[in-house]
Every structure is written in structure tokens, then in C-alpha cells.
Steps between C-alpha positions, in 0.01 A plus 500: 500500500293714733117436499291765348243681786156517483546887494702480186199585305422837623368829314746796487361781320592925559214564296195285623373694802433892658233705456497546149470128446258424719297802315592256209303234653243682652394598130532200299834628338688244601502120570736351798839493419473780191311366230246704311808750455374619176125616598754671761691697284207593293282654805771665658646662148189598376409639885804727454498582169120536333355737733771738456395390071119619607538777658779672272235465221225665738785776579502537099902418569550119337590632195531872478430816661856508741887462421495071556151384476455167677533255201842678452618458831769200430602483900142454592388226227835327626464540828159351546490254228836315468710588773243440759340147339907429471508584908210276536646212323776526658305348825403181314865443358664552835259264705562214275919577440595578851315250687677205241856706614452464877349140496851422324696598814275204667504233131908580463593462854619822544287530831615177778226280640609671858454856342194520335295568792678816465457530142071415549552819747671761294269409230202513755678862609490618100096401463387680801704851338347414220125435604521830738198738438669770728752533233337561183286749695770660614605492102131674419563769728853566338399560177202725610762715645875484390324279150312804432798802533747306273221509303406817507887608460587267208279353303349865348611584153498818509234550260121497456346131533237276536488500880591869567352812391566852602194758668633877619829398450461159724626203417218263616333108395314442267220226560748215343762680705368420805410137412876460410628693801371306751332205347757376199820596574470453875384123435839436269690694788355234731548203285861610374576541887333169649806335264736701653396386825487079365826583351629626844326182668686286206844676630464395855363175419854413332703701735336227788564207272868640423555476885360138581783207470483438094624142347696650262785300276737673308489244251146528399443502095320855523826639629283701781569261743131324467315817502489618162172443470455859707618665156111417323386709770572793189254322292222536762543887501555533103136633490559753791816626343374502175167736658746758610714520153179544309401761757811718466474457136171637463586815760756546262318494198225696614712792596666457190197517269297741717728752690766506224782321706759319379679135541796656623380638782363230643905294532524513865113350510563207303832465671373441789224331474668254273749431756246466785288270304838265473555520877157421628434153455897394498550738824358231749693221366874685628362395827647145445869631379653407884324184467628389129884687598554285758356180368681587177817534658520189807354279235719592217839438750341170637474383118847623409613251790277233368695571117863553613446178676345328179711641239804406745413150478411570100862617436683209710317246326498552155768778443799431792497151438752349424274208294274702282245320268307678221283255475382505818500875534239543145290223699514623828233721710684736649540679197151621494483501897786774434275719241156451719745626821586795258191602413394456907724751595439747216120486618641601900751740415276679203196521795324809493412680817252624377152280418472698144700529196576745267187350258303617826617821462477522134145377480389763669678790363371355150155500691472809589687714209242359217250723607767847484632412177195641330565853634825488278276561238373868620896621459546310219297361153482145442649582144785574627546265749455244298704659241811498760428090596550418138788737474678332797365128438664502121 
């Protein structure tokens, strides 16, 4: 048994450093690691969302007087309030699940006494991407610039609202306008992007691992080889996927209900962001596929040697001899030595290559569909829907 290292109990967080936290500690929104994570979400919600509140009723547009008034704006209410808290909480749900999933490389022996210098350094490597100021800078700057023209290009409804107002023909802000435009929206640009960026950090952390000299064994229970533990790394971004579902649905919605749109056109949309949402946090794991093959595949041959060898010696005792004894055959050990060498090399040769499983897969597509099904509603009544479930059920 290799001795555990002094180092084993290290902090690995994507979340816990960069500007924007150290703005966190600077103002008393945070406590070290990432406690106080709901007076967080509170300032930083009501930052983005209740001036644009104030000053729509000062502009006379909260409730009336333009095409979508403010408190009618669906996309902004979900924006602000649930999809960025959910962005947020995200951060406390990933510190706690991912650093539990890499100090299991270290508790289940994946990582070799001899290679965890290595290991100490790629993690090392990950933390200093993830504490860089230069970066998230460089992230303020971007959505100032390229931020701002998507903006600009797709996010207008086409009507009269809240934040817009027309003078001589000219499309220009309106007081809330500008405090979305490049207050709001740009700080849920920034925040939706600084995940990106941990996600990216997340990628190459596992790509690094992938590459270092893994104690895997084709024979291990989890049928991953050791490292299915890598597959609750979905779980630590349910909150993050989860953000960008609700997100869509409410663009969706609010085009629907304000601009006259309609479900259908939005297919491609949900398509692809469904299918995106599936990929991200399984993507990184694929990185391990060579790895799991080829352990999969020397250590499934090595046992079949170890069982032809076994069930050889099974078959010349009790079924080529000559002298054959019930008795001692009902009483005997090598029955059930037979069954548990079975079920051995059903648990090697039924490996995945993979560290997830289809339940993996299916969590998340569950996950992130709940919050779409409600659209089904502006295409189609509830009577009837429900009229068709009892139809088909009986």
C-alpha cells in the first residue's frame, strides 16, 4: 500500500481566484473558499437587475407607455434573476464536486507514489490559469467590444421597449437602456464567459492527467477502469447547464409573447444548444478513451489466459474424469470459484472506454429539456395535451 503525501490534502478549485473574486473579497461578498454565496447572488442580481427596475419607472416605461414595458420583458427578468444567481451557484457547487473528483485520482490510486509530483504540478499549472487577472481583463475588454455588437445585432426585438426609444427616426437608449447596455448585460457577458474560460482550464487539466502513467485495472467494479469517479464531474456543472437552458427558454418565450414568434422557429436553437449542453461537461472526459482501450483490451486477454487456464483445470477435474463424484462436486469450491471467474471477466470485457455511461448522458438531457418543455404550451393548450396523454395512456 503506498503511503499517502503530505500534499494529498490540497485545494483545487477553477472558481476561487481572478479578479472578480478578489473584488469578492475586497467587499465583504465572500468568505475564503466561497461561503457567503447567497449575500453574493443577492448583490450581484439585484446590481443587474433593480436599477434597470428604477429607472424604467422614472422613464414612465415599467409598465406602459412602449411595445414591452420592462415588467413584461420575460428575457430580462430571466436573465438577471435566475439564470445569473443559477451562474453564480454554479461556483459554489463546482468548488466543492470537482475538488472531491481529483483528490480521488490520489485516495483510489489512480495517480503512483512516483507520479504525483507530476500530478501536484499539473494541478499547480490549472490554479495559476485560473487565478490569472490578465485573463478576465482581457474577458472585460471582449465584451465591451465584440459583447456589445452581438448585442446590438441580436438581442433587439424589433419593437418598441423598455430600454430603447425612437427620436427623428433614431433608434437610441433610453436611461435603463444604457444601464443594461453596458452595466447588466455586459456583467452576465463577463460572468457567462469567465466559465467558459474555467471550463477550458477544466479541459486541459484532464487532457494533462489523461497523459500521465494511470493505474488503471480492467477489472475494477465501476467498469471505467478505476476512474469512474470522473463521470460526477456532470453533477458539478448541473447548475451551469441548467443557467443556459433557462436562458434560451426565456429568449424564446420572450420573443414569443412580445414579437409574435413562434416555437417552431426557434428548432435549430434548441437543437443546438441542447446538444452542446450534452457535450460540454462529458467532452473532456473522451480524453481518457486511449487510456481505458488499451487497458481494456491487454487486461481483458491477460484474464482470458488466467480463465482458459482455470476452466482447463475445471473441466479435467470434475468433467474428463474418469472417477466423478457428485458428492464432492455439490460440496466443492470450485463451483462458485467458476461463477465469481464469470462474472470477472464479464466486468473486463463489458469495460467502457469511456469514464461515463449512458445515465451520464441521460441526466443531463433530462436536465436541461425541463426547462423547454413549457414552450410546448405556446403551440399547443394544456387541454389538449392532456387530453391526448389520457387518450394514449388508456
Amino acid at each position: 500500500m503506498e503511503k499517502s503525501s503530505k500534499q494529498d490534502d490540497f485545494d483545487f478549485s477553477l472558481v476561487s481566484g481572478g479578479l472578480l473574486y478578489k473584488f469578492y473579497l475586497k467587499t465583504g461578498l465572500v468568505k475564503k473558499p466561497l461561503f457567503l454565496y447567497k449575500r453574493r447572488i443577492l448583490a450581484v442580481c439585484l446590481f443587474a437587475w433593480l436599477p434597470l427596475f428604477i429607472l424604467a419607472i422614472f422613464n414612465s416605461v415599467a409598465f406602459s407607455g412602449v411595445k414591452v414595458p420592462f415588467v413584461y420583458d420575460i428575457d430580462a427578468h430571466v436573465r438577471f434573476l435566475i439564470s445569473l444567481a443559477l451562474l453564480l451557484f454554479a461556483e459554489v457547487i463546482a468548488h466543492d464536486r470537482l475538488q472531491e473528483i481529483v483528490q480521488q485520482f490520489l485516495k483510489c490510486h489512480v495517480i503512483s507514489l512516483a507520479d504525483r509530483q507530476q500530478f501536484y504540478s499539473v494541478i499547480a499549472s490549472a490554479t495559476r490559469l485560473a487565478n490569472s487577472v490578465a485573463v478576465e481583463v482581457f474577458l472585460i475588454l471582449l465584451v465591451f467590444t465584440a459583447g456589445h455588437w452581438i448585442s446590438g445585432k441580436y438581442y433587439p426585438l424589433g419593437v418598441s421597449t423598455w430600454y430603447t426609444s425612437q427620436v427623428n427616426g433614431v433608434v437610441q437608449l433610453t436611461p435603463a437602456g444604457y444601464w443594461y447596455a453596458f452595466v447588466s448585460l455586459p456583467l452576465f457577458q463577463f460572468i457567462l464567459l469567465r466559465w467558459y474560460y474555467r471550463m477550458a482550464i477544466w479541459y486541459r487539466f484532464l487532457w494533462q492527467v489523461s497523459r500521465l502513467p494511470l493505474q488503471l485495472n480492467s477489472l475494477h467494479p465501476d467498469r471505467a477502469g478505476g476512474i469512474g469517479f470522473l463521470a460526477d464531474s456532470v453533477y458539478a456543472f448541473e447548475p451551469l447547464l441548467l443557467a443556459h437552458s433557462i436562458l434560451l427558454a426565456g429568449m424564446i418565450l420572450n420573443r414569443i409573447w412580445n414579437a409574435g414568434a413562434t416555437l417552431l422557429q426557434f428548432q435549430s436553437e434548441i437543437i443546438t444548444i441542447i446538444v452542446f449542453l450534452i457535450i460540454l461537461p462529458l467532452a473532456p472526459m473522451i480524453f481518457f478513451i486511449f487510456s481505458l482501450s488499451r487497458i481494456k483490451r491487454t487486461g481483458t486477454l491477460a484474464y482470458d489466459v488466467v480463465a482458459s487456464r482455470y476452466v482447463n483445470s475445471f473441466s479435467q477435474k470434475w468433467i474428463d474424469s474418469k472417477s466423478k463424484n457428485n458428492e464432492e462436486l455439490l460440496g466443492t469450491p470450485d463451483i462458485q470459484s467458476l461463477a465469481d471467474l464469470g462474472s470477472s471477466y464479464g466486468v473486463s470485457s463489458q469495460m467502457r472506454i469511456v469514464p461515463f455511461g449512458r445515465s451520464s448522458i441521460f441526466s443531463i438531457f433530462i436536465l436541461t429539456i425541463c426547462p423547454l418543455f413549457p414552450l410546448i404550451f405556446t403551440i399547443m393548450p394544456i387541454e389538449n395535451i392532456i387530453s391526448k396523454a389520457i387518450r394514449i395512456i388508456f
